[in-house]
ROVOTOR-706908 format. One record per atom (N, C-alpha, C): x negated, y negated, z; residue in one letter. Coordinates in Angstrom, 3 decimals. Layout:
! residues N
east  north  up  code
X  Y  Z  A
...
END
This chain:
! residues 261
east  north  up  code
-0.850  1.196  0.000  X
0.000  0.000  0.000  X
-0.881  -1.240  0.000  X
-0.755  -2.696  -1.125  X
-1.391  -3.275  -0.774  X
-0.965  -4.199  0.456  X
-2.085  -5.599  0.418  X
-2.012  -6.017  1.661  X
-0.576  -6.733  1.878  X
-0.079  -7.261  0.537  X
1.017  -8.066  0.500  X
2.249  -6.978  0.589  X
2.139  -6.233  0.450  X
3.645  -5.546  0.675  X
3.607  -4.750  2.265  X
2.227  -4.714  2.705  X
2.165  -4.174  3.701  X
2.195  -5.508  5.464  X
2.173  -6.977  4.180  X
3.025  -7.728  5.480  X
4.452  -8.100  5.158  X
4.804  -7.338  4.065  X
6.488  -7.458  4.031  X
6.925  -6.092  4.877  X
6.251  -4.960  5.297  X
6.467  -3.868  5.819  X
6.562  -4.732  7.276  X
5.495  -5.329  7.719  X
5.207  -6.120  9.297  X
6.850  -6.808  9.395  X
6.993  -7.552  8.299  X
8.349  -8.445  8.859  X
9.551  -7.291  8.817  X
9.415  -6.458  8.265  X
10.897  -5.636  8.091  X
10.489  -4.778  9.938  X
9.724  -4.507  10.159  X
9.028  -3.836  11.432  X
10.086  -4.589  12.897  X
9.332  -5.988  12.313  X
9.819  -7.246  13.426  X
11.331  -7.010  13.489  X
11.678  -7.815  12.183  X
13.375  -7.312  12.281  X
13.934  -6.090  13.140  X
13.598  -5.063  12.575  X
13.891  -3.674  13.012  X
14.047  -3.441  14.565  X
12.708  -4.482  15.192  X
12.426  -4.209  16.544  X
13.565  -5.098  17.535  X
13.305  -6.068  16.794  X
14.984  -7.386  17.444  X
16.450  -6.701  17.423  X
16.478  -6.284  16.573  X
17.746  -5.834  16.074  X
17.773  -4.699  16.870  X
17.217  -3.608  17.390  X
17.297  -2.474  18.322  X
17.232  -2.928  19.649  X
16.576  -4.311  19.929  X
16.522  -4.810  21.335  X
17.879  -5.345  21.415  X
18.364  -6.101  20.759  X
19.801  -6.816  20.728  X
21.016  -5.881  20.997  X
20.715  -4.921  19.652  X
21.745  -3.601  20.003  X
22.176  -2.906  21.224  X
20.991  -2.832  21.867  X
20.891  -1.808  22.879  X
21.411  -3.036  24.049  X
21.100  -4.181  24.263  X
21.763  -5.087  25.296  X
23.131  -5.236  25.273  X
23.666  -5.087  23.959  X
25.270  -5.255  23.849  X
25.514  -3.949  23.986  X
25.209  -2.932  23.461  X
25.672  -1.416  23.753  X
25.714  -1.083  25.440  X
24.749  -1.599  26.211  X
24.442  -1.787  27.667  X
25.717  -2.576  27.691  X
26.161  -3.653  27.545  X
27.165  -4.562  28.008  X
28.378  -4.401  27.321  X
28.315  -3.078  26.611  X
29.997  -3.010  26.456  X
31.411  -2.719  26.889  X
30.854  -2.516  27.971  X
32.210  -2.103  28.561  X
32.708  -4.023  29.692  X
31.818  -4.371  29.686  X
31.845  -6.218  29.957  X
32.181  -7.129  28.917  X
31.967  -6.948  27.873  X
32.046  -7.079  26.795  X
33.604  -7.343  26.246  X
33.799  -6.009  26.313  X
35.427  -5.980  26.327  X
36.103  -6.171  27.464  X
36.032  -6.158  28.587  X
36.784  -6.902  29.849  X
36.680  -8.287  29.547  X
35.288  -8.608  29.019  X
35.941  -10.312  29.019  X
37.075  -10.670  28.095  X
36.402  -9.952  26.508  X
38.166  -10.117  26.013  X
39.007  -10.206  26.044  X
39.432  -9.095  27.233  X
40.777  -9.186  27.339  X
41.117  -10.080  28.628  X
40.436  -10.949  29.179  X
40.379  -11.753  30.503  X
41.853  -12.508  29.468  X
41.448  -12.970  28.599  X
42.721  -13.960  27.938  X
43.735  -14.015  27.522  X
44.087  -12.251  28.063  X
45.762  -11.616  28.421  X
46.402  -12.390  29.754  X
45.331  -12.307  30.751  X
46.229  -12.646  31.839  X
46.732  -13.914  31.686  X
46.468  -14.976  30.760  X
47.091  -16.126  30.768  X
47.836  -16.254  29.205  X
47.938  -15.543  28.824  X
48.291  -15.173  27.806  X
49.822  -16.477  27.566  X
50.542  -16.445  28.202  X
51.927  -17.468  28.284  X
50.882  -18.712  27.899  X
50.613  -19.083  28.800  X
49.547  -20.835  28.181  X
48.948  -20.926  26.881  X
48.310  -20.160  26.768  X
47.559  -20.475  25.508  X
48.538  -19.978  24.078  X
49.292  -18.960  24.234  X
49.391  -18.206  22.500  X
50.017  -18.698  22.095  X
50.088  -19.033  20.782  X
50.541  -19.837  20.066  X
50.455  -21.534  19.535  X
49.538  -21.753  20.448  X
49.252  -23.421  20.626  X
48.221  -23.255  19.171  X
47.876  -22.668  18.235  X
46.489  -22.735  17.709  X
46.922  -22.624  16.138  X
48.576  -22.976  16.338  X
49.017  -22.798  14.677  X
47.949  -23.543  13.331  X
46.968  -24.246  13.880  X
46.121  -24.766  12.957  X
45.330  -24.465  12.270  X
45.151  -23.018  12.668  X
44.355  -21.919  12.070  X
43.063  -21.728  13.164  X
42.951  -22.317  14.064  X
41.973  -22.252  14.944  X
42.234  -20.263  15.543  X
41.546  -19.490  15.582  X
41.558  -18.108  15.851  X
41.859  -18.038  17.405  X
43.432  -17.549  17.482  X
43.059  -17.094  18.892  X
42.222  -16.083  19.762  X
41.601  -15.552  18.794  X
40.010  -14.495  19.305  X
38.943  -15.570  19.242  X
38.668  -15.622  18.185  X
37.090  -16.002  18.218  X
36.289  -17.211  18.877  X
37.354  -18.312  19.389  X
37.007  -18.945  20.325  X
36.448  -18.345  21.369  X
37.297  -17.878  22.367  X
37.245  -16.943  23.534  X
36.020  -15.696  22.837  X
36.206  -15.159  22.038  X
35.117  -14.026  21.947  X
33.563  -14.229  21.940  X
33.011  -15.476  21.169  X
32.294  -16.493  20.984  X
31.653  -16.587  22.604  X
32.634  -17.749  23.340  X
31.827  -17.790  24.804  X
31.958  -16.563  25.760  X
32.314  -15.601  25.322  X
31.890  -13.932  26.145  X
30.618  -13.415  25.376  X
30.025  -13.378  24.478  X
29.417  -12.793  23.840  X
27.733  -13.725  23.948  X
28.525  -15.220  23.814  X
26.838  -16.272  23.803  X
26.624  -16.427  25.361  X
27.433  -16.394  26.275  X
27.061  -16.240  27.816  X
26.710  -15.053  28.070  X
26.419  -13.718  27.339  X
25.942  -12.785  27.729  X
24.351  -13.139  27.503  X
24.301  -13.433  25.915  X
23.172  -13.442  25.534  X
22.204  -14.449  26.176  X
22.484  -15.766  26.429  X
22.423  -16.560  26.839  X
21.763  -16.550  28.563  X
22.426  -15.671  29.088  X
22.649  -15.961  30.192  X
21.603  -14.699  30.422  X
21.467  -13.465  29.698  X
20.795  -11.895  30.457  X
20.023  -11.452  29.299  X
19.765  -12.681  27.889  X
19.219  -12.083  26.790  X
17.970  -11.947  26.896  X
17.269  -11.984  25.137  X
16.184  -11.754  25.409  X
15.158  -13.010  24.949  X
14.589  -13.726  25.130  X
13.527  -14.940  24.825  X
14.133  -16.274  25.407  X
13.385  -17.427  25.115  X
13.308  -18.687  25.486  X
14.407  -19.407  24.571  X
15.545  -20.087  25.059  X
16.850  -20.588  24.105  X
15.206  -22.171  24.205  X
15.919  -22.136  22.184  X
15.307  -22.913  21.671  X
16.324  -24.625  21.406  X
15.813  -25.388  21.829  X
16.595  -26.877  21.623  X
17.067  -27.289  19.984  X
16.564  -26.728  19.721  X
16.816  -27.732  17.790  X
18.100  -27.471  17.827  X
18.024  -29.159  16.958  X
19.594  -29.505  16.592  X
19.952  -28.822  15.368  X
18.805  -27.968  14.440  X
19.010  -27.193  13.480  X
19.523  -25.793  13.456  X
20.063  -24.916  13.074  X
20.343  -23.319  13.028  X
21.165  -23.346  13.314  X
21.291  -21.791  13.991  X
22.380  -21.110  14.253  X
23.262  -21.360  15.644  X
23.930  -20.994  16.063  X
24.777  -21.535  17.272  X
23.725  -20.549  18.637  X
22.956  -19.696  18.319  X
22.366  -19.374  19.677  X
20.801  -19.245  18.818  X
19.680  -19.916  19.007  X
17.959  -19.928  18.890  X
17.464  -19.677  20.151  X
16.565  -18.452  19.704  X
15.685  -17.901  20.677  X
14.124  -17.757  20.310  X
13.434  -18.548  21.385  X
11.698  -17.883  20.980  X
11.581  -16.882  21.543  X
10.908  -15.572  21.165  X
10.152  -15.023  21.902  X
8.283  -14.805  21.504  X
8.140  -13.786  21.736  X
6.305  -14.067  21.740  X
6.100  -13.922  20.190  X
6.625  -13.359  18.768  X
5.962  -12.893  17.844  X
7.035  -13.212  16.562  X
8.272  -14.306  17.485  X
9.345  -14.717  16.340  X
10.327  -15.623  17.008  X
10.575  -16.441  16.320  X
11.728  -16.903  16.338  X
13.429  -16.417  15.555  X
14.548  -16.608  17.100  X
15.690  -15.819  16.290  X
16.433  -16.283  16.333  X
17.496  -16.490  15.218  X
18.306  -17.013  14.910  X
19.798  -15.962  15.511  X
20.858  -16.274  15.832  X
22.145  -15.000  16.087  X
23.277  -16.285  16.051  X
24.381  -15.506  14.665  X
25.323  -16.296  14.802  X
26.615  -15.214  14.965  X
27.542  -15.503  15.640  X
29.045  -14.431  15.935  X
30.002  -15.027  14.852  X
30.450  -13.701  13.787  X
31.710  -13.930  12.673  X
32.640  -12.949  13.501  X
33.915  -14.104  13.436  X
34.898  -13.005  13.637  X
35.916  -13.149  12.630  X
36.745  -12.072  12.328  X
37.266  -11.881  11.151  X
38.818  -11.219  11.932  X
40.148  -11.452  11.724  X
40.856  -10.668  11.575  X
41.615  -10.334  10.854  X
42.406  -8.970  11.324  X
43.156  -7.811  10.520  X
44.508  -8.090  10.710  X
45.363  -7.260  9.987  X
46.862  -6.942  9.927  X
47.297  -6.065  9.317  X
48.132  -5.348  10.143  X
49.204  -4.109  9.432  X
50.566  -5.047  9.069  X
50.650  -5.716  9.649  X
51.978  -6.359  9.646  X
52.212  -7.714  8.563  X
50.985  -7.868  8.839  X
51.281  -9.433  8.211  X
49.539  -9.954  7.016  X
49.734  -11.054  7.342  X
48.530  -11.769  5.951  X
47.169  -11.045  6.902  X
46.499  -10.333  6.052  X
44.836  -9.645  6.895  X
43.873  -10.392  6.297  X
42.663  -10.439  6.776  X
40.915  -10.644  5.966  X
40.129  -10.022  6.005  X
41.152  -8.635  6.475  X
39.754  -7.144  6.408  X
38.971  -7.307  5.204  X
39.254  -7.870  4.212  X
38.492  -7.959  3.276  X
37.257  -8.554  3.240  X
37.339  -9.909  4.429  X
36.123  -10.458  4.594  X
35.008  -10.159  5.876  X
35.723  -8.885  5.936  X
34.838  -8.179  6.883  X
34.085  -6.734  6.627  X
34.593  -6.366  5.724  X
33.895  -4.586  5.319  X
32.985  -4.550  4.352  X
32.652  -5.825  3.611  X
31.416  -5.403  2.815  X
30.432  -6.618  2.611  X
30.822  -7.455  3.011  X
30.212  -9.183  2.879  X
30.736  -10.646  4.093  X
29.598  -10.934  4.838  X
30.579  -11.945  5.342  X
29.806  -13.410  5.413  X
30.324  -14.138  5.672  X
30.163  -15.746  5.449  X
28.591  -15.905  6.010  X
27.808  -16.730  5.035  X
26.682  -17.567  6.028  X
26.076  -18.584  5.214  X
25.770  -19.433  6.390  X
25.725  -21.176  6.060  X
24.484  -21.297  5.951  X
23.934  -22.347  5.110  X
22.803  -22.502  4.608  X
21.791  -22.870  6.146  X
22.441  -22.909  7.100  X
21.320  -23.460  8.356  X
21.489  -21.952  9.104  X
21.927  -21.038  8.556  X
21.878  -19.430  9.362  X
21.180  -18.422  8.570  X
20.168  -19.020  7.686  X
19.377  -17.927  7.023  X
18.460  -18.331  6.483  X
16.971  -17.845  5.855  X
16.126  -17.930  5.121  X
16.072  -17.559  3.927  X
16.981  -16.789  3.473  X
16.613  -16.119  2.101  X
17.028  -16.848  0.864  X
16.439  -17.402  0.200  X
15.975  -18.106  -1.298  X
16.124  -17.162  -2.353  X
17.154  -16.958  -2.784  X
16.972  -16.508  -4.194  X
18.457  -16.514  -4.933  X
18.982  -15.771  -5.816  X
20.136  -15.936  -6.789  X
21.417  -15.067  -6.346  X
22.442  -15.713  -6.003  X
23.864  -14.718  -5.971  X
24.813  -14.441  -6.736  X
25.193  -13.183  -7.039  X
25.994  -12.834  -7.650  X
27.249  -13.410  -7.626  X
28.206  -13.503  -8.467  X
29.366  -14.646  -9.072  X
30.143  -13.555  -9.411  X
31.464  -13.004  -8.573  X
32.368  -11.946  -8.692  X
33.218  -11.947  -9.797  X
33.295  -11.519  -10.715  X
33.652  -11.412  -12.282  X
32.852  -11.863  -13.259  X
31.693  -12.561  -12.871  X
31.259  -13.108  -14.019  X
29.691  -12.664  -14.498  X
29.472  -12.322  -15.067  X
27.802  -12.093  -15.584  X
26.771  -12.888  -15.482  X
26.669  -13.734  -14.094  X
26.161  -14.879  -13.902  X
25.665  -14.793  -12.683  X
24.036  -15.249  -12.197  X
22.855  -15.628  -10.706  X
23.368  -16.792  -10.862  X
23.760  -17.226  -9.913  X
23.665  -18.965  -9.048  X
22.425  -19.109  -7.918  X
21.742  -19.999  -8.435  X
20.489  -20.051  -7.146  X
21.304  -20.594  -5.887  X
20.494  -20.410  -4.790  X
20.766  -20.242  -3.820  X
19.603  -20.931  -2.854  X
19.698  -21.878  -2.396  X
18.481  -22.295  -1.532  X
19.015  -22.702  0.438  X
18.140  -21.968  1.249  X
19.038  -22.248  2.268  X
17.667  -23.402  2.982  X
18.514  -23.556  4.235  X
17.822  -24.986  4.985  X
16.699  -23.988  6.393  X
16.790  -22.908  6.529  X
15.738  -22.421  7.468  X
14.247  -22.009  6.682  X
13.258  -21.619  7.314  X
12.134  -21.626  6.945  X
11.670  -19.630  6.986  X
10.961  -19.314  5.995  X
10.753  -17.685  6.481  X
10.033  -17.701  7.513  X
9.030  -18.773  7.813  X
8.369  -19.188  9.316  X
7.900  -20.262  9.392  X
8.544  -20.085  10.596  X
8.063  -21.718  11.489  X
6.505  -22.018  11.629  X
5.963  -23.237  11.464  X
5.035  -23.844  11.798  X
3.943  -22.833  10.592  X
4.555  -23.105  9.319  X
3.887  -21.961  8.434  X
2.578  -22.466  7.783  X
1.317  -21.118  7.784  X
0.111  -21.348  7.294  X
-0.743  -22.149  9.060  X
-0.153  -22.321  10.150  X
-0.581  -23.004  11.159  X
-1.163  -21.810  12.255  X
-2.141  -22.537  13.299  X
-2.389  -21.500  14.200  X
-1.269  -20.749  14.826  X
0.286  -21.761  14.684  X
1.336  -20.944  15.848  X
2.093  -20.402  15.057  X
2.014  -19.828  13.691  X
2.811  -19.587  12.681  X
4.060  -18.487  13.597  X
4.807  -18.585  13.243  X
5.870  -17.705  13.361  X
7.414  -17.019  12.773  X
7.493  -15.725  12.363  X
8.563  -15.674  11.705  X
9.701  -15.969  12.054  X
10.814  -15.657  11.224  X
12.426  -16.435  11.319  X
13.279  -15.752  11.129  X
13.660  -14.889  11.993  X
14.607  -13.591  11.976  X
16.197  -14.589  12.381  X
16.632  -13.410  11.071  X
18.481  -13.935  11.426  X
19.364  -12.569  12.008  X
19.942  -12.823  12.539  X
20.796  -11.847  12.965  X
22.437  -12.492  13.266  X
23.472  -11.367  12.772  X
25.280  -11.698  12.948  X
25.731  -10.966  13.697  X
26.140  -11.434  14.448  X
27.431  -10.350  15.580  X
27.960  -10.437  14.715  X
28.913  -9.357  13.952  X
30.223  -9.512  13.992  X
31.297  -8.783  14.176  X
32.464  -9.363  14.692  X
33.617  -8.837  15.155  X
34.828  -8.361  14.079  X
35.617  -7.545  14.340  X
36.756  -6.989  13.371  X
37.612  -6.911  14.459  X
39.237  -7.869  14.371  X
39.955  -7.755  15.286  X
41.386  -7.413  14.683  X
42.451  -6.885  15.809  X
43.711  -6.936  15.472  X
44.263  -7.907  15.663  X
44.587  -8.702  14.696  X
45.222  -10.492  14.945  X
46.641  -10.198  15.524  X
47.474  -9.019  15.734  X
49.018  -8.892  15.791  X
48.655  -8.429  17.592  X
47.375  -7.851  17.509  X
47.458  -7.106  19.073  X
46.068  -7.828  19.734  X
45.390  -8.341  19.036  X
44.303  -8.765  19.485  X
42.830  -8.152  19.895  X
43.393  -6.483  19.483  X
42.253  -5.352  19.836  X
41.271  -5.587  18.943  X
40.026  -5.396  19.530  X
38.725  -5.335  19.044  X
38.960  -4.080  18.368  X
38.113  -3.767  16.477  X
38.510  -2.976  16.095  X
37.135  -2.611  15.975  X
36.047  -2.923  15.427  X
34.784  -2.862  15.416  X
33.962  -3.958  15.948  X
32.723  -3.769  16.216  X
32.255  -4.820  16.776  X
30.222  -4.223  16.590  X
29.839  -5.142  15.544  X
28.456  -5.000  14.870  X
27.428  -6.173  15.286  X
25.994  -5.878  14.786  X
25.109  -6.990  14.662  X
24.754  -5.965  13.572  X
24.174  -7.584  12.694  X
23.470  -6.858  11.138  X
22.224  -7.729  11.214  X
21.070  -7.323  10.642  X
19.937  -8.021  10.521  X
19.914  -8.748  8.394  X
20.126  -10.073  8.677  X
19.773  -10.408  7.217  X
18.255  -10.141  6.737  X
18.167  -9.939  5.650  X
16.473  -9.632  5.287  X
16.137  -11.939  5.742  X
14.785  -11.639  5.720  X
14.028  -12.655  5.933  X
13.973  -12.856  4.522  X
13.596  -14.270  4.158  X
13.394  -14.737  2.392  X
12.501  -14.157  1.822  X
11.252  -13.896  2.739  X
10.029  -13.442  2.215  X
10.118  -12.057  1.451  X
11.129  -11.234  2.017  X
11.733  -10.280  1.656  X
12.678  -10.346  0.164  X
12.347  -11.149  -0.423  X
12.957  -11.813  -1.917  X
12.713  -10.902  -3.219  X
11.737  -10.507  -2.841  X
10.709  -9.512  -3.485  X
11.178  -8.101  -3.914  X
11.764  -7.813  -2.487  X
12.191  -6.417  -2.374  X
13.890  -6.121  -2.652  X
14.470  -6.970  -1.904  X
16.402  -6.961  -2.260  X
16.079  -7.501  -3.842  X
15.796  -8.709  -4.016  X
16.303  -9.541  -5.299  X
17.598  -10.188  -4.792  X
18.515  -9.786  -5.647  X
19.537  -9.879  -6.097  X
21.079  -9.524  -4.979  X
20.421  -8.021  -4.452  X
21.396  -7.458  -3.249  X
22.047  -8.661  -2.205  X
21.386  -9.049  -1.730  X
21.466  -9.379  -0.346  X
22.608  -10.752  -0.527  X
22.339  -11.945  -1.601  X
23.566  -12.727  -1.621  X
24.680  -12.780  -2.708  X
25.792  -13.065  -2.180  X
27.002  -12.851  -3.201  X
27.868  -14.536  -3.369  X
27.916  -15.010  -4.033  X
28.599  -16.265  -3.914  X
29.876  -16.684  -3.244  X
30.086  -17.443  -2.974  X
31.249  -17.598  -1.617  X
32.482  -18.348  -2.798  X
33.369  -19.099  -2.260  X
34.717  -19.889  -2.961  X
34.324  -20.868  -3.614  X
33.052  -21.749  -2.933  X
32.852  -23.018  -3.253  X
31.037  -22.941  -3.668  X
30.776  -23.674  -4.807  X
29.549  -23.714  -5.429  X
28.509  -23.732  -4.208  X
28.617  -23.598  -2.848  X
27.502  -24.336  -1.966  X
27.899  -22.996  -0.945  X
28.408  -22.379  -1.140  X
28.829  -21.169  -0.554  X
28.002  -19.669  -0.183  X
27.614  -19.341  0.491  X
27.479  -17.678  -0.187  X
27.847  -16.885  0.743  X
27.545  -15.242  0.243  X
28.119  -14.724  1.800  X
26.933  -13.342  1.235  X
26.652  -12.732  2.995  X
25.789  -11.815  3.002  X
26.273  -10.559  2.425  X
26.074  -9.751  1.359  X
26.231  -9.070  1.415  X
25.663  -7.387  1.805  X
25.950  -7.246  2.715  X
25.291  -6.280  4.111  X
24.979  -4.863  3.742  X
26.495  -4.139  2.540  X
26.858  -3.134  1.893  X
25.865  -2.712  1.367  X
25.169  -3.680  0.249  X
24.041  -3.543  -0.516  X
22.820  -3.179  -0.203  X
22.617  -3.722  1.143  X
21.475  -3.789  1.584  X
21.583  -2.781  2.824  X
21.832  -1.619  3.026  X
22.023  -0.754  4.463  X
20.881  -0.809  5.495  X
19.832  -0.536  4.522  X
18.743  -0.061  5.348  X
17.343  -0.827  5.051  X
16.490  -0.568  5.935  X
15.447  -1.429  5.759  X
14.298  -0.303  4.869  X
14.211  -1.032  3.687  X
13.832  -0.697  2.694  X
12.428  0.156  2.777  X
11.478  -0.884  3.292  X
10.215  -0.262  3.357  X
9.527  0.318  4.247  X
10.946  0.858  5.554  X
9.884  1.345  6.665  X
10.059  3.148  6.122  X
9.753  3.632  6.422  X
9.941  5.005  6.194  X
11.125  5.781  6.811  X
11.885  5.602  7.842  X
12.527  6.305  8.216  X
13.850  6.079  8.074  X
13.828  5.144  7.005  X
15.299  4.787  6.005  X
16.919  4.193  7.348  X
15.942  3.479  8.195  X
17.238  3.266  9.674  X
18.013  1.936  8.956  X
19.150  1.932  9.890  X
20.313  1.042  9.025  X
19.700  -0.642  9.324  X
19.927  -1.574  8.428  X
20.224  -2.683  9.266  X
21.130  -3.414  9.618  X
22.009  -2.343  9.887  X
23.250  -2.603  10.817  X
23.941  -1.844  12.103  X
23.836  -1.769  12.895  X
24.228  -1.232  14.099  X
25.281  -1.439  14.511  X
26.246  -0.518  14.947  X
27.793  -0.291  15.233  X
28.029  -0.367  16.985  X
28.386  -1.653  17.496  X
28.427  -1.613  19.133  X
29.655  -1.118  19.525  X
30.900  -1.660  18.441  X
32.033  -0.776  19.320  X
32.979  -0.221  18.049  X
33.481  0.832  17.902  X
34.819  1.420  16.582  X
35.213  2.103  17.921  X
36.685  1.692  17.845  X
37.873  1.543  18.123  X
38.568  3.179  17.374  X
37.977  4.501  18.658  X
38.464  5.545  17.466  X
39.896  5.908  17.131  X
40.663  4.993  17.980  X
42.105  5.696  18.005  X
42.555  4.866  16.860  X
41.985  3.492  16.219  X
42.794  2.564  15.458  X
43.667  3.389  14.104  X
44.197  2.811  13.876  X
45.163  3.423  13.053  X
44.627  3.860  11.267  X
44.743  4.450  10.655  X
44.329  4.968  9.784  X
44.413  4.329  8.799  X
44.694  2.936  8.398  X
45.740  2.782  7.825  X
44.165  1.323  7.660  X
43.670  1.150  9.004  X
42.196  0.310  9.255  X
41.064  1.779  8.727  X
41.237  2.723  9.387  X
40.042  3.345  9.343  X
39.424  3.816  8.080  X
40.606  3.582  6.793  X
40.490  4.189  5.349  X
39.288  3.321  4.690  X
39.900  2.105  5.465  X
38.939  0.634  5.059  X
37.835  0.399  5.795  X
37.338  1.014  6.536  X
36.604  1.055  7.744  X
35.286  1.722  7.266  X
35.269  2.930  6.970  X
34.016  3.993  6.637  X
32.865  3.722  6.583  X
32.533  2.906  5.741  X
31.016  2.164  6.304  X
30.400  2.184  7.634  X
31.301  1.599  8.632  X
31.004  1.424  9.566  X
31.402  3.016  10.764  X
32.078  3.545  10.366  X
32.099  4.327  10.949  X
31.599  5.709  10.714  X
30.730  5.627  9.692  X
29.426  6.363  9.113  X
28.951  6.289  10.144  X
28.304  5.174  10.312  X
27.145  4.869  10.447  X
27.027  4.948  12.521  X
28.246  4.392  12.899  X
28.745  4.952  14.233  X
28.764  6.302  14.181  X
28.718  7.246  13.720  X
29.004  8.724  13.949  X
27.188  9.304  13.682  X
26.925  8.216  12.837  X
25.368  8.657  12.993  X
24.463  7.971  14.605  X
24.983  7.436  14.997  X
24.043  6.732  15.931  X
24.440  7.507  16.894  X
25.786  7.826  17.108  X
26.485  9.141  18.247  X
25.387  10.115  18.095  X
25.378  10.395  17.144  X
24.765  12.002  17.239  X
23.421  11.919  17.481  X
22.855  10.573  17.215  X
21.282  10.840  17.556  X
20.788  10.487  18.802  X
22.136  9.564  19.449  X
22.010  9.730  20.988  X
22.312  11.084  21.825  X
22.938  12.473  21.357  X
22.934  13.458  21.526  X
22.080  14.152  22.077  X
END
């Protein structure tokens, strides 16, 4: 391997290593996790319904259970910039970016499972990766340039990489149940090389894009072909009707079961 693909192996390494530390803190905190969720039953009369504006009655509330965990019992130094993602962390060998999507479902009524099972939203200040996205019907790359750096303080003695990482959530908007509940690691830009093309998909609006996660499962160049996406909670009783649409993720949950076995 030469030297240059063998420090795109180092950053996929890094990733790999965040993303299993993160995992394993929310997998540790899931059963807290979901008690806080549902803390916003007991007042349930006050609040439901006040939010006809489209404001999510989950993801507010899910949001400050999830960034007071991290926040409060995570892992590195919360970083001040008025730039990134809604939670920045230093630690010794990277800087990390973690933003929470929540998305919900319906049997009953209007759903956005769609914008949750194979691609989901991210803003040009929640990622590094530079290169061209695919345009859904059309035979057409749109470049793509985002506002983070593949590393901070780059070519300098304190150089450091720029890992992104997404909670994200899959909920029942009619019942409010958590249906899945993930972190995915985006490739780093530097990693441009190796996806291409995979990793972004164009969003509604020309300035748009969204990750697409599907494409990209696993981390390409380490050898032992592991996902870069990790499954913290599937919901096994949910109804079939979610779980048809689900499979991806519950692959990949039935693989992590068994190797904790």
């Amino acid at each position: 391997m030469n030297s240059k693909n063998q420090k795109l192996k180092q950053i996929e390494s890094l990733e790999k290593k965040y993303l299993n530390k993160y995992f394993h803190f929310l997998k540790f905190a899931e059963d807290e996790i979901i008690t806080g969720f549902k803390t916003k039953d007991k007042i349930k009369q006050d609040w439901h319904g006040l939010y006809a504006s489209g404001i999510s009655d989950f993801s507010t509330g899910a949001e400050r259970i999830v960034y007071s965990l991290l926040n409060g019992k995570g892992i590195g130094q919360p970083n001040s910039s008025p730039v990134g993602s809604d939670l920045f962390f230093e630690v010794e060998d990277a800087f990390i970016h973690i933003d929470l999507k929540t998305v919900g479902a319906s049997l009953e009524g209007k759903t956005n499972i769609g914008d949750y099972t194979r691609s989901i939203f991210v803003g040009l200040n929640q990622n590094s990766y530079k290169g061209r996205m695919k345009v859904r019907g059309k035979n057409e790359l749109r470049e793509y340039t985002p506002q983070l750096p593949t590393f901070y303080n780059k070519g300098k003695s304190n150089e450091k990489i720029c890992l992104t990482y997404f909670v994200t959530i899959l909920y029942d908007s009619d019942t409010l149940d958590t249906l899945v509940m993930s972190i995915v690691c985006m490739p780093n830009g530097e990693l441009e090389p190796i996806y291409k093309e995979d990793v972004l998909a164009a969003g509604k609006n020309l300035d748009k894009a969204r990750f697409e996660f599907t494409s990209t499962p696993t981390f390409r160049l380490l050898d032992d072909n592991d996902y870069r996406i990790k499954v913290i909670v599937f919901k096994s009783d949910m109804d079939d009707r979610y779980k048809n649409k689900l499979k991806f993720f519950q692959e990949i949950y039935s693989k992590q079961s068994m190797n904790e076995t």
